[in-house]
C-alpha positions in Angstrom: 132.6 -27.9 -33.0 130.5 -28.5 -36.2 127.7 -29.4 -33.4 128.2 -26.6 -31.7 127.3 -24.2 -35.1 124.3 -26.2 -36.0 122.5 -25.8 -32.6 123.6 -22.1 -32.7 122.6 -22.3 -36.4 119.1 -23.5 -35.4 118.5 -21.3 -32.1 119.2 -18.3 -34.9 116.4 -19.7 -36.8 114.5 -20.1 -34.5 114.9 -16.6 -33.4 114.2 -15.4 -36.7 111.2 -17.0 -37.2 110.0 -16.0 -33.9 110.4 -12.1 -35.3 109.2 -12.3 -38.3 105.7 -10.7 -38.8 103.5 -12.8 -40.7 99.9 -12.0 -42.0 96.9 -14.2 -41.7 95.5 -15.0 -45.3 92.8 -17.2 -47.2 92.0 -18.9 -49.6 89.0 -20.5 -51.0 88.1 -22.3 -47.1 92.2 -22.5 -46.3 93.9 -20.5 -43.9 97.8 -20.0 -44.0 100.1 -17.0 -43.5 102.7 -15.0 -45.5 106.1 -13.3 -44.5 106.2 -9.4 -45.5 108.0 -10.2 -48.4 105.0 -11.9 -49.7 105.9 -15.6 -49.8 104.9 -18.1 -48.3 105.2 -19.0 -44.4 102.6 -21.7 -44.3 100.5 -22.1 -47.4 96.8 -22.5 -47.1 96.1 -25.3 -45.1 94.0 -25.0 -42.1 89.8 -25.0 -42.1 90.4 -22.1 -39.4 93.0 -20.5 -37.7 93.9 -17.6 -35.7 96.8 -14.8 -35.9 100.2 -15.6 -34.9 100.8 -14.6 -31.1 104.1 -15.1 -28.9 105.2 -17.4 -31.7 101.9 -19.9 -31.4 98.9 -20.0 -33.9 95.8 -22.0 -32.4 94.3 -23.8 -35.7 92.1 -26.2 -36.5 91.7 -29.6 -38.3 87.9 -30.3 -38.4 87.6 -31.4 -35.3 89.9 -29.9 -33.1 92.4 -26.7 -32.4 95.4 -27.2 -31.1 98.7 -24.7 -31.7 101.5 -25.0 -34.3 105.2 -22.9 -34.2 106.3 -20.7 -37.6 108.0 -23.7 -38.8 104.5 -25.4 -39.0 105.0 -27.8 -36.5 101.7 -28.8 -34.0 103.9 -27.9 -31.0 100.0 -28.7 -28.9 98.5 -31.1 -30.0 94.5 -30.9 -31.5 92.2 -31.5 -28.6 90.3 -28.2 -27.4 87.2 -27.3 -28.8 88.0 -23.8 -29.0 91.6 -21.9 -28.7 92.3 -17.9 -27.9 95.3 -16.7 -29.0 98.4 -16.7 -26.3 98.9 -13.5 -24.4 101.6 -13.1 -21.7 102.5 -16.7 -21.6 99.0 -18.0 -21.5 96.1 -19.4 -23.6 92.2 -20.0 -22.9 91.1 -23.2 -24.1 87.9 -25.1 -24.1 88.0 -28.6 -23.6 85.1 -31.0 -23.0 82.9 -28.3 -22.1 85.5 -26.7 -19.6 87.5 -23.6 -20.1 90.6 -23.6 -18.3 94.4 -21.5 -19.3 97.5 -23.4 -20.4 101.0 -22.4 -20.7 103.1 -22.9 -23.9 103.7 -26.5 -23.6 99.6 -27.3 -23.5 100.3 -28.0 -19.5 97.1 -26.7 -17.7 98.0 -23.9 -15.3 95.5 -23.7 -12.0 94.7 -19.8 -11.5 92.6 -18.6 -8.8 88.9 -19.1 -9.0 86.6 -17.0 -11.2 83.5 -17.4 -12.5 84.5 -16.8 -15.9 87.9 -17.0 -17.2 89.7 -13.6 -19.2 92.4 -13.3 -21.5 95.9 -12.6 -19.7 96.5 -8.6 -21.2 99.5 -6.6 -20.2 100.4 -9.6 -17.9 97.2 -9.3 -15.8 93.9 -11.1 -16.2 90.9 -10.1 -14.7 88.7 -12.5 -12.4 85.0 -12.5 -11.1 83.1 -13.4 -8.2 79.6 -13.2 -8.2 78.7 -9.5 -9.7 82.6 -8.0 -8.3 85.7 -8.3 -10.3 89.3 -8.1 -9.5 92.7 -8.7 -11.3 95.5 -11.9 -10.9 99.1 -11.9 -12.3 100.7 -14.4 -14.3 102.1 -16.2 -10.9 98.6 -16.8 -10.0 98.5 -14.3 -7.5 95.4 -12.5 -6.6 96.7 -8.5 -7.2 93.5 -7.3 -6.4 90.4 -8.9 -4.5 87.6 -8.5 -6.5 85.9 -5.5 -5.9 84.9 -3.1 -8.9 81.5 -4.1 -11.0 83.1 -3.3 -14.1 87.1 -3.5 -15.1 87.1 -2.8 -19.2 90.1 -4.2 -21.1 94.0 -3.1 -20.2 94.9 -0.3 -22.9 98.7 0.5 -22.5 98.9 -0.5 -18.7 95.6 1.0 -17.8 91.7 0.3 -17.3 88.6 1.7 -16.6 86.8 0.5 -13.4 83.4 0.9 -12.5 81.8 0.9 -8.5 78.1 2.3 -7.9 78.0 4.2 -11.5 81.3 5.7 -10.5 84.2 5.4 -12.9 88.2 5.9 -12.4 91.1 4.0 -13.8 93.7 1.6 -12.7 96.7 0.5 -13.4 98.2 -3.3 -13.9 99.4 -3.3 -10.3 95.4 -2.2 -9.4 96.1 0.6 -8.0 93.5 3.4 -8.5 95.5 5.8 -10.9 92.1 7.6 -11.0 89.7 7.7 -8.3 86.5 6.2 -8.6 84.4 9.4 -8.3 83.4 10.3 -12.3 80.3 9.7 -13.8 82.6 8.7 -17.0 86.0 9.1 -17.8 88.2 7.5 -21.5 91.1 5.8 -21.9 93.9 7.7 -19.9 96.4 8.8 -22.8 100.1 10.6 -21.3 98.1 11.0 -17.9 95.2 12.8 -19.5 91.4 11.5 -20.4 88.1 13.1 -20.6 86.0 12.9 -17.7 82.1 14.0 -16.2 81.6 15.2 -12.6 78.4 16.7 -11.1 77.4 16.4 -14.5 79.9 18.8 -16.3 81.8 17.5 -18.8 85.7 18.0 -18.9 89.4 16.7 -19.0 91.3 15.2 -16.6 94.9 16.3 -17.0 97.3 14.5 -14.3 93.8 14.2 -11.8 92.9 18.0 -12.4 89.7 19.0 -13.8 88.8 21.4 -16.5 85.3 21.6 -17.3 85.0 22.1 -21.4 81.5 23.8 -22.8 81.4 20.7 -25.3 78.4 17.6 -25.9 81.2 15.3 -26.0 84.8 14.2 -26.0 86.4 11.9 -28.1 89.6 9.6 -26.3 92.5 11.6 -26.9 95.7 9.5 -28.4 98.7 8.8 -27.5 101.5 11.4 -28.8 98.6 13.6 -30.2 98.0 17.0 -28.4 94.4 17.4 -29.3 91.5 15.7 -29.7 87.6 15.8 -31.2 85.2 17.3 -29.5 81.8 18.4 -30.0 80.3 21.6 -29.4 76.8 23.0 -28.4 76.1 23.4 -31.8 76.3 19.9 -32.2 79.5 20.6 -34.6 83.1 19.3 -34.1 86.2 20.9 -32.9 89.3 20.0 -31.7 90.4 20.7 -27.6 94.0 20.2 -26.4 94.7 18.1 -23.1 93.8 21.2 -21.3 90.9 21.1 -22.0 90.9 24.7 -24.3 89.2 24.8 -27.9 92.2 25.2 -30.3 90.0 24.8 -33.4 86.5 25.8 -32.6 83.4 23.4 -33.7 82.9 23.9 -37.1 83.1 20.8 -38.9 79.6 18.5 -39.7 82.5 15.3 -39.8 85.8 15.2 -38.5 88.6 12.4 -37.5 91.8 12.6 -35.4 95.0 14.4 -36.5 97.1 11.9 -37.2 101.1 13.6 -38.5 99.7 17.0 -38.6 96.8 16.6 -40.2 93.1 15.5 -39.8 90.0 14.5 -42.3 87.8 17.1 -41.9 84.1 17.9 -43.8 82.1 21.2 -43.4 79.4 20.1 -45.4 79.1 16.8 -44.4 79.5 15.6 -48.0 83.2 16.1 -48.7 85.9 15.6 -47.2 89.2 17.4 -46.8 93.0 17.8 -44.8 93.0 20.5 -42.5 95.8 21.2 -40.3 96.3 22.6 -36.2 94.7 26.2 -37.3 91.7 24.2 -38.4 92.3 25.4 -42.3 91.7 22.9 -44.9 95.7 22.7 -46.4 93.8 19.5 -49.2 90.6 20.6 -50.5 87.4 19.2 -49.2 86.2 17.2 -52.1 86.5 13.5 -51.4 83.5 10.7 -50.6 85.9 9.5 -47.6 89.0 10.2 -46.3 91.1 8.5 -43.2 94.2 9.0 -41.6 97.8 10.3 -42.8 100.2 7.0 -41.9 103.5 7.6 -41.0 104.3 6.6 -44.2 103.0 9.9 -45.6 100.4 9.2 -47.3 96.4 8.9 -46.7 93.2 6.9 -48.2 90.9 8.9 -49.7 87.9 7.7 -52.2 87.1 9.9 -55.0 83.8 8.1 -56.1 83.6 4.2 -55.6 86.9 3.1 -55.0 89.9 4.2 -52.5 93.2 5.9 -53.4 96.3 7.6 -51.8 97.4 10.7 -51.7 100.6 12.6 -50.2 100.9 15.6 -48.2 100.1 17.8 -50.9 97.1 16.2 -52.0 98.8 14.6 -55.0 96.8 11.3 -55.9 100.1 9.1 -55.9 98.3 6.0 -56.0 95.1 5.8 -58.5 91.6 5.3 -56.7 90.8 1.8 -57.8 91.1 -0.1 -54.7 88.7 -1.4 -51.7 90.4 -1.2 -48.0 88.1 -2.9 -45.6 85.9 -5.5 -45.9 82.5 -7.0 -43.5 82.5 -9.8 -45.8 85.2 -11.9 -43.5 84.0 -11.1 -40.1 86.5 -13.7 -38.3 89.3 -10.7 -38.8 89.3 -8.2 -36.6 88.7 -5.0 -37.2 91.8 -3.4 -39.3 93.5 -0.4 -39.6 93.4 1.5 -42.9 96.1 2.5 -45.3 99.8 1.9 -44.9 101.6 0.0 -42.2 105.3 0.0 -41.8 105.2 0.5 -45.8 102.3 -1.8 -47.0 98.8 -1.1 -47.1 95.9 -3.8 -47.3 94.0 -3.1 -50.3 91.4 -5.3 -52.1 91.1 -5.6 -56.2 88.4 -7.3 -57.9 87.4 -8.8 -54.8 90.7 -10.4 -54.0 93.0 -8.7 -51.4 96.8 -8.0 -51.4 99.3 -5.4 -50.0 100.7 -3.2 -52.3 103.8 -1.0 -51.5 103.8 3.0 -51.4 104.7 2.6 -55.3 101.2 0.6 -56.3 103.5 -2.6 -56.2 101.7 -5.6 -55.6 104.1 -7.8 -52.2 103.2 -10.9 -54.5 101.5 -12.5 -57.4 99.2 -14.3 -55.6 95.7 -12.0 -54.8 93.7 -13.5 -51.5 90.0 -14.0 -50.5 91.2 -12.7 -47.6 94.5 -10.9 -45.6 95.1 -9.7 -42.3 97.3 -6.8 -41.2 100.8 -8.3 -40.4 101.2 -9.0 -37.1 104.1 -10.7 -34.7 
């Protein structure tokens, strides 16, 4: 019986620690990770290391990467030369000049042939032969011969393809969810992308066209009913997925609405809120402004530093803080402002998350954080 509890005891664990979301962080030349309560998963340790992904981290010792668990175990041993992250079951790895996938376990796993290998995404990877490129499966099998010249990355179950300067958009079966007719066409978002034809610029809502009398159209996103776009007066608006100017182009800057509202500047010099009748509801008169988080509450810089402010434009957290940085270029690009009620900020050029009340998740200030991820 007792044995019984302890391996249930340890697969519970183990579960957990498979859950929890940890962030990348350095210091001086170390690499480790914290939880989101702000200790310690791993403390600084590794000379390089990337983000947590299905559970494995690919690190390195000086030599070589290999993979360790959450409990800092090398579950693969250090041997490749370079490591990707894992992605549907699968890694890329480099080893004595030869990139090949393995599985979990460091076993290599034989995939079809390509000229260059692709990071599984969405549980499809693409493959090339020659100047053509089609898609295989985690199984191995080939789901589509090679065939388009382009296939961009998988965003939410879809990708652009590319045959004779023609564009469309399949799915991760490779079905053609979008013929391959347009001169250009986004990211499909809830069935609906921009698009050019016969040289008319438009959107494509559920494969039918409306032409719009703009320069250009931003990617709409997902769950948001309208989207930048820019008018023949070279100033921006906002179109809904029918392609019909709700808020007509006014604006010398403008972002997406994020929560009912969007960063906005007439000028060009300040920005403001303004919300779905295109009026500014937060005065235009910051540097720099992003989006509203679900978290209710925005980034705005007043003069050097960054700050946040509410709904009503009340500064609830003092502008005193950095929020990206091109100093660490191994991270990837991050999002700005609060996350699931912590926001990366940077202070005295150490970095930290703070909570929505300007409390600090730990003592301990980094050279360097990531965004937490699983």
């Amino acid at each position: 019986m007792k044995k019984n509890v302890l391996i249930i005891a340890s697969l519970l664990l183990i579960s957990s620690l498979f859950a929890q979301k940890t962030a990348r962080v350095r210091t001086g030349k170390s690499f480790g990770f914290i939880k989101t309560d702000g200790t310690f998963l791993i403390k600084p340790q590794y000379l390089k290391a990337g983000d947590f992904s299905e559970g494995l981290a690919a690190v390195f010792d000086g030599e070589k990467w290999g993979f360790i668990n959450k409990q800092n175990q090398v579950v693969i041993d250090y041997q490749f030369e370079r490591a990707k992250s894992f992605n549907s079951g699968f890694a890329i790895v480099s080893k004595i000049g030869r990139w090949f996938y393995i599985n979990k376990k460091g076993e290599e796993i034989k995939m079809p042939a390509s000229d260059k290998l692709y990071d599984f995404n969405d549980g499809v990877a693409v493959i090339r032969k020659g100047k053509l490129f089609g898609l295989i499966n985690t199984s191995g099998k080939v789901i589509l011969e090679p065939k388009y010249q382009k296939i961009k990355n998988f965003n939410n179950g879809f990708a652009k393809v590319a045959f004779n300067k023609s564009w469309g958009i399949i799915d991760t079966s490779g079905k053609e969810i979008i013929p391959v007719e347009y001169q250009a066409v986004g990211k499909l978002s809830n069935g609906v992308t921009y698009a050019k034809k016969d040289g008319k610029l438009g959107v494509l809502n559920n494969n039918n066209f409306t032409e719009v009398d703009a320069l250009k159209i931003i990617n709409f996103s997902n769950g948001e009913e309208l989207t930048i776009a820019v008018g023949k007066n070279k100033k921006k608006g906002y179109i809904n997925r029918n392609g019909k100017w709700i808020i007509k182009p006014q604006f010398k800057k403008a972002r997406a609405f994020k929560n009912g509202l969007a960063p906005a500047s007439v000028l060009g010099k300040k920005w403001g809120f303004i919300d779905k009748t295109g009026n500014f509801v937060i005065e235009a008169k910051y540097r720099d402004a992003a989006l509203f988080s679900n978290d209710g509450l925005a980034p705005v810089k007043l003069n050097k530093f960054w700050g946040f402010i509410d709904k009503t434009g009340k500064l609830v957290i003092q502008d005193k803080y950095d929020i990206t940085t091109k100093s660490f270029n191994i991270f990837a690009k991050q999002q700005k402002g609060f996350v699931n009620g912590l926001a990366k900020v940077g202070l005295n050029k150490k970095w930290n998350f703070i909570d929505k009340n300007d409390k600090p998740l730990s003592d301990t200030w980094f050279d360097s954080v990531k965004n937490f991820t699983k």
